[in-house]
C-alpha positions as CSV (number, residue, x, y, z in Angstrom):
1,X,23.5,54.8,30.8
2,X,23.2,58.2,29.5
3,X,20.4,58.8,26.9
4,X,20.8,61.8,24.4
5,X,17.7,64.6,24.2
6,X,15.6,64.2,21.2
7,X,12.0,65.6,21.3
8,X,8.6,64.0,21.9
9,X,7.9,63.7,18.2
10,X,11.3,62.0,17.0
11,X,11.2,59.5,19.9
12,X,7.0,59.1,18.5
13,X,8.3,58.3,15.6
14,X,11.0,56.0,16.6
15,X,8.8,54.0,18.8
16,X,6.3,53.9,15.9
17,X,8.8,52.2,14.0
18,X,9.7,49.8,16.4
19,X,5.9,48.4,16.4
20,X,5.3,48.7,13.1
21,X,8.8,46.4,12.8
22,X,7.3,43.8,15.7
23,X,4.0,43.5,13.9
24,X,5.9,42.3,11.1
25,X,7.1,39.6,13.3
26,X,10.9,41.3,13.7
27,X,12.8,42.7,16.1
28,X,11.2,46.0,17.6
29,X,14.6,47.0,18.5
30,X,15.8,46.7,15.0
31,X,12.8,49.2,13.7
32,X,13.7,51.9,16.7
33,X,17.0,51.6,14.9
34,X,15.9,51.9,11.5
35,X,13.4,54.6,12.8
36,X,16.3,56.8,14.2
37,X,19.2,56.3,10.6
38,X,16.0,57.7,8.8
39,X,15.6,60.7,11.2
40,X,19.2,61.3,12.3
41,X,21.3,64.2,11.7
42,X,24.2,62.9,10.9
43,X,22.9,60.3,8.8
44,X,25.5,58.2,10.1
45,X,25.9,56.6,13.8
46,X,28.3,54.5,15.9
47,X,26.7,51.7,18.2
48,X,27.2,53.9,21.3
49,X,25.3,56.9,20.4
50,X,22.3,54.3,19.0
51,X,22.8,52.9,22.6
52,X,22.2,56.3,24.3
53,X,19.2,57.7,21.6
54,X,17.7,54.4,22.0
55,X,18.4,54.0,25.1
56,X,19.2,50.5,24.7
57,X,22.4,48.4,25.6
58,X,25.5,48.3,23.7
59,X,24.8,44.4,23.1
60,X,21.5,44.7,22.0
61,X,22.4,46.9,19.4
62,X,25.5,44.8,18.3
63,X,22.3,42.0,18.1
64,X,20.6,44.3,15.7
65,X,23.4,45.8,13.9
66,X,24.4,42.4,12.7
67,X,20.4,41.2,11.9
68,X,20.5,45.0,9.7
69,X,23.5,44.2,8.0
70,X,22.5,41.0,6.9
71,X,19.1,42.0,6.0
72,X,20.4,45.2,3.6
73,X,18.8,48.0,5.1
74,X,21.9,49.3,7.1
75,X,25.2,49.2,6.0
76,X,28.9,49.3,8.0
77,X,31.0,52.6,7.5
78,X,34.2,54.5,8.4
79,X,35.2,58.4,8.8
80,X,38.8,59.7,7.9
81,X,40.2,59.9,11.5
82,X,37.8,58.3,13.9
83,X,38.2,54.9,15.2
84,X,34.6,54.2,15.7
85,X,32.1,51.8,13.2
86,X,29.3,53.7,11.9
87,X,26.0,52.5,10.5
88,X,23.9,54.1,8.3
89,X,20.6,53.3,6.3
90,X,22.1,51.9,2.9
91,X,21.0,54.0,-0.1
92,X,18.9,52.2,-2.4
93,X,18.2,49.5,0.6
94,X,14.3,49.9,0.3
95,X,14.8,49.0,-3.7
96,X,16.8,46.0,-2.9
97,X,15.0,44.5,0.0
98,X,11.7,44.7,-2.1
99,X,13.5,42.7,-5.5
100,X,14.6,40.2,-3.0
101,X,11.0,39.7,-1.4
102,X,10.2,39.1,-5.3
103,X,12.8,36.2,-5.7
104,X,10.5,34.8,-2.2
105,X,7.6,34.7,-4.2
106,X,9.2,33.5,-7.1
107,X,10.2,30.8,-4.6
108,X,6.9,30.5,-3.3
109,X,5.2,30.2,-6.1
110,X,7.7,27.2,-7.5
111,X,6.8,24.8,-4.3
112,X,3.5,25.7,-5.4
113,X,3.7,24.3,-8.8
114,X,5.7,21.3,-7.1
115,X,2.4,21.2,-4.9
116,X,-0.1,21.6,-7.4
117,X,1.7,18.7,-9.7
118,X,1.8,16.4,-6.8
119,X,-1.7,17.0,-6.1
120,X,-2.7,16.1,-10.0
121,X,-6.4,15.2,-10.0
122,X,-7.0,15.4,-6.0
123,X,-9.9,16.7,-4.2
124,X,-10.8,20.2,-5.7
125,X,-10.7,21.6,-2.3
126,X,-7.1,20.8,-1.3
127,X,-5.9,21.8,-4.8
128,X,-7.6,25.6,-4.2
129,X,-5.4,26.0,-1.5
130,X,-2.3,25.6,-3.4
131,X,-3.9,27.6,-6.5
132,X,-4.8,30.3,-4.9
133,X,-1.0,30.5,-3.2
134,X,0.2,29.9,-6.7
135,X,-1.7,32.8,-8.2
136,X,-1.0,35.1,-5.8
137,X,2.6,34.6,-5.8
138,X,2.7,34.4,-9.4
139,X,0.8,38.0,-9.4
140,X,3.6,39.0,-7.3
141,X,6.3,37.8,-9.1
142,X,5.2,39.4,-12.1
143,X,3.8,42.2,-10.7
144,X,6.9,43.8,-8.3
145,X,9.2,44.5,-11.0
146,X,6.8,46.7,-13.0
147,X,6.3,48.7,-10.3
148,X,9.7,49.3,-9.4
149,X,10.5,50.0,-12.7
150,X,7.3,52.4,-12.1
151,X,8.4,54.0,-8.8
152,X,12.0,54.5,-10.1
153,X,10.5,56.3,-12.8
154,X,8.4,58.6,-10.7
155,X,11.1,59.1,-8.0
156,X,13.6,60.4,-11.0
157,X,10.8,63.3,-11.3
158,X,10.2,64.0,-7.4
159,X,14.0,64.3,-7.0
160,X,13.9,66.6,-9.7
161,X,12.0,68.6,-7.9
């Protein structure tokens, strides 16, 4: 399989993303692949020449493609003229993946009131557990909106510049 040239520090950072992706618990491939639409130049890429960068199979990056699209972050173009797919990060995708982790914790933090109801007058102990799950994800869901509403304000003024 051919692999395309890209320098020491852009397959650094690549890889970087990759581990930082599988200590999440996800697919390393699908951070290498994140890690090169944020670094690429186009910003847009067909499978084949994520194959080559990534030096990875055609399959495996059909696997990850599909996971990407799913998840947001990547999303499915076309160029006037060509017959290849391309991929590209999705803009905004960072915004919307982090308002959906919110309606998790909103999620979270209902099973925990379930929890915490069922548990009524229980041992103190056992109802801690849930509270403190509760009150975190409660802190969350109240918390993440404010600061998007924060960061979209500041990022207004660093685009500005």
């Amino acid at each position: 399989m051919d692999s395309i040239q890209i320098s020491k520090e852009y397959r650094d950072f690549i890889e970087d993303m990759g581990i930082i992706y599988e200590e999440m618990g996800l697919y390393r491939m699908a951070g290498r692949v994140i890690g090169w639409l944020l670094i690429s130049d186009p910003p847009h890429q067909n499978a084949k020449d994520l194959a080559k960068v990534l030096g990875a199979s055609k399959g495996s990056i059909s696997t990850i493609i599909r996971w990407l699209l799913e998840s947001g972050l990547v999303e499915r173009i076309g160029i006037p003229g060509e017959r290849s797919t391309y991929y590209r990060m999705k803009p905004g995708a960072w915004i919307e993946v982090t308002k959906a982790k919110t309606a998790f914790h909103r999620s979270l933090r209902e099973i925990a009131d379930r929890g915490l109801r069922l548990l009524n007058a229980k041992n103190p102990s056992v109802r801690e557990r849930l509270r403190e799950m509760h009150a975190l994800q409660a802190f969350f869901e109240r918390e993440i909106p404010i600061l998007l509403e924060r960061f979209d304000r500041e990022y207004k003024e660093i685009k500005k510049s």
